[in-house]
Phi, psi and omega in degrees: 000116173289148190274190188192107193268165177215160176261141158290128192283317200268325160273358178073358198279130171301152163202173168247151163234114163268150216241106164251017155183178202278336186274339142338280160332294173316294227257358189302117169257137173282249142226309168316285208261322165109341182298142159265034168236086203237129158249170174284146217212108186288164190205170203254185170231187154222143177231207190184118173239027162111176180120210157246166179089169182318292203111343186289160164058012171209177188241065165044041158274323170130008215226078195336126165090346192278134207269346193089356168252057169165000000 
């Protein structure tokens, strides 16, 4: 289930929401303020697939700088 970050049209305020279906999405409040005018917002991930190290920002090739796809 994805997590989603989203904006307040009207306090600016940032937040995450998980979505388990699009009327979620819809249905997204603010937290600050109570508004439903909120938009999604693009966002970045990290994932980690074990190993050493975080795991934030790259995808487990093994390889400074390297993303795991090759």
């Amino acid at each position: 289930m994805p997590i989603y970050e989203f904006r307040c049209q009207d306090c600016g305020e940032r937040f995450e929401k998980l979505c388990f279906s699009a009327r979620d999405e819809k249905d997204a409040r603010c937290p600050r303020c109570g508004s439903t005018r909120t938009s999604k917002e693009f966002s970045s991930f990290a994932c980690g697939l074990g190993g050493g190290g975080l795991g934030f920002g790259s995808c487990g090739s093994g390889r400074p700088g390297g993303f795991g796809f090759g």
